[in-house]
ZAFIFI-211830 format. One line per 3 residues: number of its first residue (from 1); their letters; for each residue x, y, z of N, C-alpha, C. Coordinates in pm, whole numbers. Each point is the difference from the previous one (the first is absolute). Layout:
// ZAFIFI-211830
NUM = a = X/Y/Z/X/Y/Z/X/Y/Z | ...
//
This chain:
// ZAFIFI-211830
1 = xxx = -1265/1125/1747/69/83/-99/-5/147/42 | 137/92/-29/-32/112/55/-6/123/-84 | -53/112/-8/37/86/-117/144/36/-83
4 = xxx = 104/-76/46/119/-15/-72/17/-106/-38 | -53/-100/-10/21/-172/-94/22/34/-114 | 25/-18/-104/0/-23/-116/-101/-80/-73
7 = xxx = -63/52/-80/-80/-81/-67/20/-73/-137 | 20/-91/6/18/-71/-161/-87/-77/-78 | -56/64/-130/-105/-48/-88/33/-59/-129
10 = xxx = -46/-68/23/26/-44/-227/-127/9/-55 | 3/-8/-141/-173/-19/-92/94/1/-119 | -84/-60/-96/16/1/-157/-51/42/-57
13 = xxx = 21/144/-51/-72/80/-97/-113/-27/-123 | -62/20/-64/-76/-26/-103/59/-73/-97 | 141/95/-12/101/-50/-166/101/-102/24
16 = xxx = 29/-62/155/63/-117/74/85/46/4 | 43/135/69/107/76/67/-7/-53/130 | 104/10/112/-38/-50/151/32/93/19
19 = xxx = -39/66/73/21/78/103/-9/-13/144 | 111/58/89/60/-15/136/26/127/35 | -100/39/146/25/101/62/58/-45/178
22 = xxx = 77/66/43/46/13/150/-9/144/24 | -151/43/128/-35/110/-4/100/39/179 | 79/113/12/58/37/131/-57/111/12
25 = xxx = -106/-14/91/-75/95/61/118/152/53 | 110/-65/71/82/119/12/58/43/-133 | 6/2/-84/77/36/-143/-73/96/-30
28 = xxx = 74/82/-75/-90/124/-125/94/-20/-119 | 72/-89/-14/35/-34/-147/-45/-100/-71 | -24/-33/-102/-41/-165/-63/129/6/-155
31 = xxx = 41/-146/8/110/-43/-53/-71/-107/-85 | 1/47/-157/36/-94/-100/39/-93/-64 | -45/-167/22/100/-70/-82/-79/-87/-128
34 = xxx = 11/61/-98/-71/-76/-109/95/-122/-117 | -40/-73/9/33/-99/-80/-58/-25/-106 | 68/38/-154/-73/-39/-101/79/-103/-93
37 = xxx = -6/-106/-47/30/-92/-101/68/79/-65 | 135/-47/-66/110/62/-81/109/20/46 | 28/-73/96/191/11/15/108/-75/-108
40 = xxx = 95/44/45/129/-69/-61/-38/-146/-88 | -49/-59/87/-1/-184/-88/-135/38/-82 | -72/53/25/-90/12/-106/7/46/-117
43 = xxx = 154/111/-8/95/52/-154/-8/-135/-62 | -70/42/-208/34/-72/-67/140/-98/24 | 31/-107/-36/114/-49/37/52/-4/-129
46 = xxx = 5/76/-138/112/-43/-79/35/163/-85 | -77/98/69/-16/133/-53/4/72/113 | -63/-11/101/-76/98/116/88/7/133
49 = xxx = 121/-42/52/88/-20/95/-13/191/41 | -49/-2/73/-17/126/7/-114/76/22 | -25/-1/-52/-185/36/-40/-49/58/117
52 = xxx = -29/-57/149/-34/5/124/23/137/46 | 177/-7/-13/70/121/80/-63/95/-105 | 46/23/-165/-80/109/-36/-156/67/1
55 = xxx = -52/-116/30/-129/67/12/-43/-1/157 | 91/-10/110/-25/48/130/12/164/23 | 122/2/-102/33/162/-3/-81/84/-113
58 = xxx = -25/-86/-71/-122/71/-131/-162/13/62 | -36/-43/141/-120/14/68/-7/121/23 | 81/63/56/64/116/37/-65/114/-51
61 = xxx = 14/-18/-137/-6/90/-82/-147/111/-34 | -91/-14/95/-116/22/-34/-87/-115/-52 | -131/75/37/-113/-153/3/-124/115/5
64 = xxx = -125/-137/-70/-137/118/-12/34/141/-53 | -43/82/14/-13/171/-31/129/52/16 | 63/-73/67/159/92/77/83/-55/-64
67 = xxx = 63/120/-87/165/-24/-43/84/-37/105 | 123/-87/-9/121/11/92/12/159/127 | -1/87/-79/15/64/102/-157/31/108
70 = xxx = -100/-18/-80/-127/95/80/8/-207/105 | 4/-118/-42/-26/-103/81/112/23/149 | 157/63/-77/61/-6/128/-93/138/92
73 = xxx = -1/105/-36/-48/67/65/-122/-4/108 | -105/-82/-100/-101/-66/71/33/-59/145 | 75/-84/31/54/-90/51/87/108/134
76 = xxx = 75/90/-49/41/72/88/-75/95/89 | -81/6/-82/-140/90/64/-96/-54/113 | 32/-155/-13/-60/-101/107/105/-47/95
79 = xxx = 119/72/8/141/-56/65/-10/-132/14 | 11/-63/-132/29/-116/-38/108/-91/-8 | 74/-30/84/168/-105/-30/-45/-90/-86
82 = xxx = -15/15/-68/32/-131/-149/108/-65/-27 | -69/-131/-84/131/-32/-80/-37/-151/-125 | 50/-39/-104/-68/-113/-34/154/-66/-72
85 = xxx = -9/-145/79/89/-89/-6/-4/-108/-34 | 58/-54/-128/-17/-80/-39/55/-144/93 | -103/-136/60/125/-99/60/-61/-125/-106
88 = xxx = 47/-80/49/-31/-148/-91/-82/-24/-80 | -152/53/94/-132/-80/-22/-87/91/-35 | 13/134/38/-51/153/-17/37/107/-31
91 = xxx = -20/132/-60/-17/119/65/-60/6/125 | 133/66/126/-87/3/114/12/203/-12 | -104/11/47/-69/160/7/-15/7/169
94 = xxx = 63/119/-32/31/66/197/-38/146/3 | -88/2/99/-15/195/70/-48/-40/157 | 34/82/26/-3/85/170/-38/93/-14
97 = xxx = -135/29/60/-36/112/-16/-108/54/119 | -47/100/33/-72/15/166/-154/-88/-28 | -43/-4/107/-109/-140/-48/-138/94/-71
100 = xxx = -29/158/41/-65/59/-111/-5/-34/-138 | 109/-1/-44/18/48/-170/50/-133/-41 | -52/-135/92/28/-124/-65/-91/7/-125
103 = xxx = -122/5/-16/-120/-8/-99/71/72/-157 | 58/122/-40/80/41/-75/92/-91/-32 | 105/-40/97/90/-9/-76/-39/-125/-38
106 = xxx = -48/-130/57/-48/-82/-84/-53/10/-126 | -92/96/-35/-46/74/-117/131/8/-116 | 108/39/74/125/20/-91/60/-118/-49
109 = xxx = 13/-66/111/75/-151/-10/-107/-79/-153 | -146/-22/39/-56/-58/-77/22/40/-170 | 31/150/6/3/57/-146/86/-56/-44
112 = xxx = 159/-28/135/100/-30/-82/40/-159/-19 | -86/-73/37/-42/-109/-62/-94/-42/-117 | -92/69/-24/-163/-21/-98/103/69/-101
115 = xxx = 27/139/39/-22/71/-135/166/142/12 | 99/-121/1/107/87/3/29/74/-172 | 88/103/35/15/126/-124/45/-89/-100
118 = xxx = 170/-65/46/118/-37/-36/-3/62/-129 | 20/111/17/61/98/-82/100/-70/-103 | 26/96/-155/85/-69/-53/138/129/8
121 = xxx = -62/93/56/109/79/25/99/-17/129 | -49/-87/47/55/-47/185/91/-106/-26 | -18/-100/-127/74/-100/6/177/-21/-3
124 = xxx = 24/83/-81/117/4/-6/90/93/138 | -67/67/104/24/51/113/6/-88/101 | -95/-135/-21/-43/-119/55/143/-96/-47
127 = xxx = 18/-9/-108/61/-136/-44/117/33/13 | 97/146/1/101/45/52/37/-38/164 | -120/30/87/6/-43/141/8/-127/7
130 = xxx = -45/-90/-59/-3/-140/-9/139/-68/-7 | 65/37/-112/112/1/-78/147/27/118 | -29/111/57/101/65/112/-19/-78/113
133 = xxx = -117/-56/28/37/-87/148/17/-155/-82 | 6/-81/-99/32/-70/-21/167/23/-34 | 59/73/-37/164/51/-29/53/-31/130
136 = xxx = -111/43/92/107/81/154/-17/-126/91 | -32/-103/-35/15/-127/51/182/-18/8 | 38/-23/-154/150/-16/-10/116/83/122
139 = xxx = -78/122/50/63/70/112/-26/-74/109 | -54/-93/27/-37/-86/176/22/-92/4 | 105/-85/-14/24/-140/-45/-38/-104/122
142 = xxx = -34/44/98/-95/-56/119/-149/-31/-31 | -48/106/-89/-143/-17/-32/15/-110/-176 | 120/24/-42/4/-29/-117/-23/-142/8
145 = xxx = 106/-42/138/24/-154/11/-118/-67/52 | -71/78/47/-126/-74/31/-97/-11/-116 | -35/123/-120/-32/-23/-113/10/-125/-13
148 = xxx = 145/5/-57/5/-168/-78/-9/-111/65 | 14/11/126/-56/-169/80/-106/14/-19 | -91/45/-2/-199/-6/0/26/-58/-191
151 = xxx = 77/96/-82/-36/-61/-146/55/-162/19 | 57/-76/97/8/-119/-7/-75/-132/92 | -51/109/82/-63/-61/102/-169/-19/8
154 = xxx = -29/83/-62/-126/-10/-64/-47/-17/-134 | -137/-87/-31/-10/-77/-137/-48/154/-23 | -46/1/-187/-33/135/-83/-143/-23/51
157 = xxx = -104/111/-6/75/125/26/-17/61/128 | 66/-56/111/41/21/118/132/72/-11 | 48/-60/-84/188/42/-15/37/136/-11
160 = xxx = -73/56/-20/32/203/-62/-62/41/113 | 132/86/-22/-3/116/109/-43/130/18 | -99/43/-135/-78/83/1/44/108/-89
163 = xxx = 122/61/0/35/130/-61/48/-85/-146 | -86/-74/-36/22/-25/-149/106/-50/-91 | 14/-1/-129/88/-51/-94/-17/101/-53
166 = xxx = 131/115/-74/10/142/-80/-93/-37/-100 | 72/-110/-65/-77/23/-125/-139/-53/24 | -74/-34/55/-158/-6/35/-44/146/25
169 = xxx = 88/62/99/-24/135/49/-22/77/-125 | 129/11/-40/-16/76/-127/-92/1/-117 | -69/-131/-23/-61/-25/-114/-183/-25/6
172 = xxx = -31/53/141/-168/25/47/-10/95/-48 | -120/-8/-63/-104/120/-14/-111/36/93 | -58/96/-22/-75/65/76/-136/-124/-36
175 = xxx = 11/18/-111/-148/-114/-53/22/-155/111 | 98/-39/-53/62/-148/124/-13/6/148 | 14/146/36/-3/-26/154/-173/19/61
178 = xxx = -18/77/-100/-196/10/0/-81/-133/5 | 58/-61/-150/-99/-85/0/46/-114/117 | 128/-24/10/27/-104/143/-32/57/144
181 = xxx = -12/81/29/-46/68/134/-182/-68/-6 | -56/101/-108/-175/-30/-42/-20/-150/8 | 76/-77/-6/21/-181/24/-6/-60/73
184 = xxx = 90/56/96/79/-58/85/-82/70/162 | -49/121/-44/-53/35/150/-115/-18/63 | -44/-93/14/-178/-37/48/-2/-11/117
187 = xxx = -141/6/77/-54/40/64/25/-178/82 | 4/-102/-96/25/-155/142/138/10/-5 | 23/-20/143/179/-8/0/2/141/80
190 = xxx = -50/100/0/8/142/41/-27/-34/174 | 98/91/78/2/25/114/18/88/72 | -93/92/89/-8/141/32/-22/-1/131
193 = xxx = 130/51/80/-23/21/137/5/118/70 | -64/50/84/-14/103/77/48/-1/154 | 91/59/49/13/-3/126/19/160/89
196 = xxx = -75/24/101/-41/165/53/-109/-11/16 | -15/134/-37/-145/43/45/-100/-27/-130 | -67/-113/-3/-37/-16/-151/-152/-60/85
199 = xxx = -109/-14/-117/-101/-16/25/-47/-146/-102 | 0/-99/68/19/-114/-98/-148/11/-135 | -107/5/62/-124/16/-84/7/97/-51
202 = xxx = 83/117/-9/-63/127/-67/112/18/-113 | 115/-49/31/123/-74/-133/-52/-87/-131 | -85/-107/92/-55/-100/-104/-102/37/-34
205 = xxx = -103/104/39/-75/46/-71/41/110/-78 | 110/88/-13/115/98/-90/44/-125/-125 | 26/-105/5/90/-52/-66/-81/-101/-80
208 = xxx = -108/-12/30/-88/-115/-100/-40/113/-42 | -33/128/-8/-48/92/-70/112/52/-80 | 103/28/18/127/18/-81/73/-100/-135
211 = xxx = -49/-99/70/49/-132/-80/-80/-58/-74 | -153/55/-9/-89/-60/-96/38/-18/-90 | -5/-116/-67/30/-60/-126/133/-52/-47
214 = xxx = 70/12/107/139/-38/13/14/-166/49 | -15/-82/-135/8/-109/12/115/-109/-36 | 7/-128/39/83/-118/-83/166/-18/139
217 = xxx = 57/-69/-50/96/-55/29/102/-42/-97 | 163/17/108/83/-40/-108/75/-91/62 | 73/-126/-75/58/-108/40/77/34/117
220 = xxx = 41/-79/64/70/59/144/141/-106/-85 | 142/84/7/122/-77/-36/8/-110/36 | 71/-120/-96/42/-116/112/105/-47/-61
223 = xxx = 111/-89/29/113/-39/-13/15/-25/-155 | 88/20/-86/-24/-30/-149/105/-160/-7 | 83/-19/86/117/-50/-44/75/-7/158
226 = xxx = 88/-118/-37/48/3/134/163/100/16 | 38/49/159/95/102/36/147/-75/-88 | 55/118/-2/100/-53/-69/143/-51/102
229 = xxx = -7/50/113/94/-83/117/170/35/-85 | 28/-22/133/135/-75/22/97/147/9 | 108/32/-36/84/117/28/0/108/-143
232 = xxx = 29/141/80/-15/59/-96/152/135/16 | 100/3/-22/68/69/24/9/138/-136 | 39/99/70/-33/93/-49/169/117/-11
235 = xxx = 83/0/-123/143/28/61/-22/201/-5 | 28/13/89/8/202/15/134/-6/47 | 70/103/-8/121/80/55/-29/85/93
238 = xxx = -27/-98/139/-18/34/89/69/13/106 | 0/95/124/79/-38/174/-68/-43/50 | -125/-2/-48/-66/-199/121/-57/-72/-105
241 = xxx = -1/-96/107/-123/-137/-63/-124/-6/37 | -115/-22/-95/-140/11/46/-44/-181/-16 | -55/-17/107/-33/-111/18/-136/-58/37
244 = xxx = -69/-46/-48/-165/-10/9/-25/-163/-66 | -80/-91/140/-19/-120/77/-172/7/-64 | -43/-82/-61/-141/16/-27/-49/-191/48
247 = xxx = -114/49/90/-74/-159/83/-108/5/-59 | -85/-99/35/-146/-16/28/-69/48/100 | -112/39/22/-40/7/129/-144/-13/-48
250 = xxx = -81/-5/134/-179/-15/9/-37/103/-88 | -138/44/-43/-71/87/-50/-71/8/124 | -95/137/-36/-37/87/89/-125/-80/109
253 = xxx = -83/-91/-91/-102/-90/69/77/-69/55 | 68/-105/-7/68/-109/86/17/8/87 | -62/-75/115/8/26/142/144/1/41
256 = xxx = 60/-50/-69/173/-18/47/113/150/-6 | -129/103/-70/58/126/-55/57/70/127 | -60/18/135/80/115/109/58/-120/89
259 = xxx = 0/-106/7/178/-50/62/111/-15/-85 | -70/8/-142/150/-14/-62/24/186/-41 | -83/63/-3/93/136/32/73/19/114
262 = xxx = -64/-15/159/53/-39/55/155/-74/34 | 19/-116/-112/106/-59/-30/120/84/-42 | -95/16/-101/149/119/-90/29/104/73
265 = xxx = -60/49/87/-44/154/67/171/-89/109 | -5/-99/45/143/-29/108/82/4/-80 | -20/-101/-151/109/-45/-101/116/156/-40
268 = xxx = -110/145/-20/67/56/-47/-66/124/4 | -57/52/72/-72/108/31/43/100/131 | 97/70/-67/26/77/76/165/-6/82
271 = xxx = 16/66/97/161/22/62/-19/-124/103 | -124/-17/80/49/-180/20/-2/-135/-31 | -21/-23/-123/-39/-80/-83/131/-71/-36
274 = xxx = -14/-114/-25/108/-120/-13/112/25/-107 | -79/59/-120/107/22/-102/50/122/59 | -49/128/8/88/116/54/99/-41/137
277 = xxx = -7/-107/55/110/14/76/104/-99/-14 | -64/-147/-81/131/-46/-47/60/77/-89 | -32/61/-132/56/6/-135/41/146/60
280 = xxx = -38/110/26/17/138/-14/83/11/131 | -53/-22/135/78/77/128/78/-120/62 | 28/-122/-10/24/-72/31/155/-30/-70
283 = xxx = 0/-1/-161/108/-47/-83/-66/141/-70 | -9/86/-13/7/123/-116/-2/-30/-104 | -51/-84/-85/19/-82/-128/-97/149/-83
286 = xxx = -78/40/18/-81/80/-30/-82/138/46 | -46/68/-60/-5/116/112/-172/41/-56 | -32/-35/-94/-178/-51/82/-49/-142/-38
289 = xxx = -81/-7/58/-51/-164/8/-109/-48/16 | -103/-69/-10/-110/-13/63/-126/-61/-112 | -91/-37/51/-121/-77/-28/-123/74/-26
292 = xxx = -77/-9/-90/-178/40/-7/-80/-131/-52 | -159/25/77/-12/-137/-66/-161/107/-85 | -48/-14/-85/-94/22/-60/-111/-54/-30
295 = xxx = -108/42/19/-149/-102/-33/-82/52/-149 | -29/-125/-50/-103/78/-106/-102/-107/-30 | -41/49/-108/-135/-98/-25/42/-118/-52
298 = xxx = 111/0/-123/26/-135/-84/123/-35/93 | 75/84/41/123/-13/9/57/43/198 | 74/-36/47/88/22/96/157/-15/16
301 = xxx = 39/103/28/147/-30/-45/110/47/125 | 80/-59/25/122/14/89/135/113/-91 | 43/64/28/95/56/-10/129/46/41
304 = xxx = 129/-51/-19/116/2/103/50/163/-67 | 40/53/27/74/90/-38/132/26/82 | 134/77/-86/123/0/62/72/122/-76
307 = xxx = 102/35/29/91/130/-53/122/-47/67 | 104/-38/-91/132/-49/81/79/56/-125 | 176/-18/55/77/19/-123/40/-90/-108
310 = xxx = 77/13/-117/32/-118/-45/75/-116/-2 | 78/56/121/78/-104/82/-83/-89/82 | -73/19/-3/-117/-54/157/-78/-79/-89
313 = xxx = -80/6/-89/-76/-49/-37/-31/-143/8 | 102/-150/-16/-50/-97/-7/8/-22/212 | 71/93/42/-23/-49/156/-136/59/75
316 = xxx = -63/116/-88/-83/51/56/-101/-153/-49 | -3/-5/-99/-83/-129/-64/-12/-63/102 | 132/-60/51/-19/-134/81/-51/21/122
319 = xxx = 16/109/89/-26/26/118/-192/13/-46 | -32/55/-64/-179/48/-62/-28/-150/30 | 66/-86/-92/-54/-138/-46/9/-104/196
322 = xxx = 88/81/81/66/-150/114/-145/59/66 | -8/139/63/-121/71/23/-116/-29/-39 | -16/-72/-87/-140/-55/-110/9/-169/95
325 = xxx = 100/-31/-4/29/-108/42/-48/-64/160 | 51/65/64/8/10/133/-139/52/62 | -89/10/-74/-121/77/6/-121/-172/2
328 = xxx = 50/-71/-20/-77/-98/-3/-72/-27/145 | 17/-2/114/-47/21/111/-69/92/55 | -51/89/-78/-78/148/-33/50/90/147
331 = xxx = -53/98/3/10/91/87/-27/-60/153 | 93/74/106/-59/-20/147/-111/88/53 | -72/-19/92/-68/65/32/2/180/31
334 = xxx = 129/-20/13/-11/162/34/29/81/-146 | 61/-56/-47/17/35/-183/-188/52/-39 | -53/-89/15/-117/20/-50/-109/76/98
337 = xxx = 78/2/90/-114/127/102/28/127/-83 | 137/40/16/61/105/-97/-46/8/-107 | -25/-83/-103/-70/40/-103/-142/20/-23
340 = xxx = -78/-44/122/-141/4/18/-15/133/69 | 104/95/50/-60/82/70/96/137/-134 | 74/-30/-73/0/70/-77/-118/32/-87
343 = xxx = -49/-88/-83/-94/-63/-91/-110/79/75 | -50/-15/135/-105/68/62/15/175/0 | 97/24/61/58/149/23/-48/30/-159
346 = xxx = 75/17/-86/31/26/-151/-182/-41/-66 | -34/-66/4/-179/-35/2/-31/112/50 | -33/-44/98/-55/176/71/-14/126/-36
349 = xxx = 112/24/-19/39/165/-56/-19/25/-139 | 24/-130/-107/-64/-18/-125/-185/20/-17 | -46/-70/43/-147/19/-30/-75/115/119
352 = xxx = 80/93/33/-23/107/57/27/125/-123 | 37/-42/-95/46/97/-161/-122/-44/-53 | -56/109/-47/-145/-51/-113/78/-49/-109
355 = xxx = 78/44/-74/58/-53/-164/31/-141/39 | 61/-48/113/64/-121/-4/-166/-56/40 | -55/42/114/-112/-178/10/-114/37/-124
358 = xxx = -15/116/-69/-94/-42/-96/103/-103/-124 | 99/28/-26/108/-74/-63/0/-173/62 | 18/-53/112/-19/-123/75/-146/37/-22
361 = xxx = -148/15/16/-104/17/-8/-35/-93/-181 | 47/69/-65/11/-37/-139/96/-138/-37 | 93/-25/46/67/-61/-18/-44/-163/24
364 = xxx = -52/41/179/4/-122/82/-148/-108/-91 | -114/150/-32/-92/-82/-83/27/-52/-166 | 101/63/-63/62/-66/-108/141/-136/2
367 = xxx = 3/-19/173/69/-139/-63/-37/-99/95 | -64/76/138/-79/-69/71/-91/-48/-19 | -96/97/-104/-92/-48/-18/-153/121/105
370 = xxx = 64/48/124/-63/75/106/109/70/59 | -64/93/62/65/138/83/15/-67/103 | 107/56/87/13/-31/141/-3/108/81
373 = xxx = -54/18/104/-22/113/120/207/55/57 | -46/69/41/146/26/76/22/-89/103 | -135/-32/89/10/-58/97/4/-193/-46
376 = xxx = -17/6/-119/29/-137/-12/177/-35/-29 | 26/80/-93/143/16/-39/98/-6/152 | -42/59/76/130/44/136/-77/-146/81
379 = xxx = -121/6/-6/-17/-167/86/109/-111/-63 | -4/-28/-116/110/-76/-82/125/8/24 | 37/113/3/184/30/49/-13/-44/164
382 = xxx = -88/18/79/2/-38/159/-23/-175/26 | -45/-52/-157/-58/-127/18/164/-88/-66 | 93/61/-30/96/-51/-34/73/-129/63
385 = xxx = 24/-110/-38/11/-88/96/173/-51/-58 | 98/-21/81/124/-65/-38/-6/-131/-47 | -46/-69/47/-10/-162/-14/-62/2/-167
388 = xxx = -98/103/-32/-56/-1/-132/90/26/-87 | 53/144/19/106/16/-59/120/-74/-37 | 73/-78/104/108/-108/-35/-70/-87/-94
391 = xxx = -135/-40/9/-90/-106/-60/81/48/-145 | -95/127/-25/18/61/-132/137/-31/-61 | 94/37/70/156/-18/-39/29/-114/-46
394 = xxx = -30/-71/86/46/-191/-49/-119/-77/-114 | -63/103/-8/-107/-63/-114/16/68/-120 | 35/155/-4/6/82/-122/138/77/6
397 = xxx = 132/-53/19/101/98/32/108/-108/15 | -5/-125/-33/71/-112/-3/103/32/-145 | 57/-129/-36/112/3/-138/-33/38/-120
400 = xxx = -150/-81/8/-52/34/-130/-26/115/-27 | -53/103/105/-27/102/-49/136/101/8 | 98/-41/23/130/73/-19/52/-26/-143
403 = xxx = -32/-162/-32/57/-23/-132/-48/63/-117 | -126/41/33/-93/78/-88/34/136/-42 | 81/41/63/9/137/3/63/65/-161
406 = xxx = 2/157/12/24/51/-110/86/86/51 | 120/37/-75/100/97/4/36/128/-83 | 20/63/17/37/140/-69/119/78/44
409 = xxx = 63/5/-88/127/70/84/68/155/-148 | 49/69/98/36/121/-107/185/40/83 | 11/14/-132/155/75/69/99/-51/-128
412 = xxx = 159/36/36/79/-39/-102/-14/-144/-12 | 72/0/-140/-45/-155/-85/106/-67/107 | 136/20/26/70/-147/88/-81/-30/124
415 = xxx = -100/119/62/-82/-60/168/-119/-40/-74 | -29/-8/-83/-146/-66/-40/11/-126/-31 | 119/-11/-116/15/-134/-84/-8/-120/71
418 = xxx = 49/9/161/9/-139/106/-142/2/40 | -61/30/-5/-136/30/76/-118/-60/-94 | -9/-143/84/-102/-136/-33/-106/-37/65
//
C-alpha cells in the first residue's frame, strides 16, 4: 500500500448510525454524505404527500442557537457547499468542505438534524418554494411524462414524485412537520459518509459525543399495494410527443445488476446505441432517444424515453418495440467492450469528485448493504464478460419482460388516443 491508497472504514456508532470513511491522503477537502430516514415514501400517505420536500427546505432554516440566517452564515464561514435533499428513503445532507473545518461543520449538520429551528416564520417562504417547483413541472412535459409513468409503475408509496400534492402542501403546519420529522428521524437506518481528508476515529469519536442520546428507529417504507400498470396518456397542446417506456430491471444487490446495465448501456445509451440509430439517425422518427437503467434497494427499473412528432408517434412506437425485439440475441462483443470501457472511463472520473463517492459511499452501504473501494468498482467494469451479458438478455430482457411494460405518453389528444 502506498501513501496515496485510499483508505476505507466502517463502524457503528453508539446510537446505530454507520458510519463510512474513504481517507485520500492527497486531498485537503472532505465531502459529506449523510443519510437520515424521511424521504418521500415515508410522507404520511393520506395527508403528508409532500412533507419530505418541505421539510428538506425547512432544515435550512436554522438549527441549535442559530437563526436561519446566523446557521447559513455559520456554514459560510467554514466554506461549506451544502445542501439537503429530500430522495425516497431519506433526507440526504451534503457539504464539501477543506478537511480542517470537517469537525464544525458536522457540528452544524448534527444541529440540523437533533434540533432544527423550523421556524414558524420560514414556513410560508418554505411552502411558497415548494408550491413553485411543483407548478413548474406543467412547463417540462419531458419531466412531466416521466412523473406520471413512475405514478403507474410503482406500487404506493413508491409512486410520488416528491414535489407533493397542493393541497397537502398547503394544509401542513409547522406543528405536523415537527412532530413527523422528531418520528421519523432516528439514529437506525442513518448513514454517514466521509470521503477526503477525514480521520475515521476522530469523526466517530465527534459523533457518538454529538449524538448522545439520539436514539430509536423508524419503519423503513415498503410496498402498500400493488403498481397500477398499463398506459397512461396525458392530452397537452403540444409540437411534440413525449414518450416514456417503463421495464423491470435488477436492484442494486443482484449480481445480474452491471451486465444488465451493461445491456441497456448498447440497448440505448448514447449516439451508438441501437435505438439512437435505428429510430433517430437511421429513419428520423425522433430527435432524442435513448435508455437508463436504474438500481435501488426495493426496486430497479428500465426506462425508454423518446421526443418525436405527432405524426410519428405510432411508427416511432413500432421501430422502439422491433428494436426491443431484435435484441433477443443480446449484444456482440464489441457492443459490450464499448460499454465496458465507457462505464470504466465515466467510473473513474466520478469517484475522483468527493460529493459523488461519499454519495456512492452512502448509497452502496444502504442498498448493498457495504461500501465498495474504487478499486473494486473499476475491477468490475474490467471483469465485464459478453457471454454473461447475452446470458442476462435471454434470461431478463425476453417477451415477458416487454409485455410488462408501462407507458406514458403526453401530447395532443388525436397522437395519444392510438397509443396502447
Amino acid at each position: 500500500m502506498t501513501d496515496t491508497t485510499p483508505t476505507l472504514r466502517t463502524s457503528r456508532l453508539r446510537c446505530g448510525l454507520e458510519l463510512v470513511t474513504e481517507r485520500h491522503p492527497s486531498q485537503r477537502s472532505a465531502s459529506v454524505c449523510w443519510l437520515v430516514p424521511g424521504g418521500t415514501a415515508c410522507d404520511p400517505l393520506d395527508r403528508g404527500d409532500g412533507w419530505a420536500t418541505l421539510i428538506s427546505e425547512y432544515l435550512l432554516r436554522g438549527a441549535g442557537d442559530l437563526d436561519s440566517r446566523g446557521w447559513s452564515d455559520a456554514m459560510d464561514r467554514l466554506g461549506a457547499n451544502r445542501s439537503i435533499t429530500a430522495d425516497t428513503y431519506h433526507q440526504r445532507l451534503s457539504a464539501t468542505v477543506p478537511g480542517d473545518r470537517l469537525a464544525p461543520t458536522l457540528g452544524l449538520l448534527v444541529d440540523a438534524v437533533r434540533r432544527p429551528a423550523l421556524p414558524e416564520s420560514a414556513l410560508e417562504g418554505v411552502r411558497g418554494l415548494c408550491l413553485q417547483e411543483l407548478a413548474g413541472i406543467e412547463d417540462d412535459p419531458a419531466h412531466l411524462t416521466q412523473i406520471r409513468l413512475d405514478e403507474i409503475r410503482f406500487p404506493s408509496p413508491f409512486d410520488r414524485h416528491g414535489l407533493g400534492v397542493e393541497s397537502h402542501l398547503g394544509a401542513a403546519t409547522r406543528d405536523d412537520l415537527a412532530a413527523h420529522w422528531d418520528m421519523i428521524a432516528r439514529p437506525e437506518g442513518s448513514i454517514l459518509a466521509v470521503a477526503g481528508d477525514v480521520d475515521h476515529d476522530a469523526v466517530a469519536q465527534a459523533l457518538d459525543a454529538a449524538l448522545d442520546g439520539w436514539t430509536g428507529a423508524s419503519p423503513r417504507p415498503v410496498a402498500q399495494a400493488s403498481a397500477v400498470g398499463g398506459v397512461r396518456r396525458i392530452e397537452r397542446d403540444t409540437a411534440q410527443v413525449h414518450l416514456a417506456i417503463g421495464l423491470d430491471g435488477p436492484v442494486a444487490s443482484d449480481p445480474d445488476a452491471l451486465a444488465f446495465r451493461t445491456a441497456v448501456g448498447v440497448l440505448g445509451g448514447g449516439t451508438s446505441s441501437r435505438l439512437f440509430l435505428d429510430v433517430r439517425e437511421r429513419r428520423g422518427l425522433a430527435y432524442a432517444v435513448g435508455s437508463r437503467y436504474e438500481e435501488g434497494l426495493a426496486f430497479g427499473t428500465v426506462t425508454i424515453s423518446a421526443g418525436t412528432t405527432p405524426e410519428r408517434v405510432a411508427e416511432t412506437l413500432e421501430r422502439i418495440e422491433a428494436v426491443l425485439e431484435g435484441y433477443d440475441d443480446g449484444p456482440t462483443d464489441e457492443e459490450v467492450r464499448r460499454i465496458a470501457v465507457g462505464l470504466r472511463s465515466g467510473g473513474l472520473m466520478q469517484q475522483e469528485q468527493g460529493p459523488v463517492r461519499a454519495r456512492q459511499l452512502a448509497l452502496d452501504t444502504f442498498r448493498r448493504g457495504r461500501p465498495r473501494s474504487v478499486e473494486e468498482i473499476l475491477g468490475s467494469y474490467d471483469a465485464i464478460d459478453p457471454d454473461d451479458v447475452r446470458r442476462v438478455v435471454r434470461e431478463r430482457m425476453g417477451p415477458g419482460w416487454r409485455t410488462a411494460a408501462t407507458r406514458c405518453v403526453l401530447g395532443p389528444a388525436s397522437a395519444v388516443a392510438g397509443v396502447g
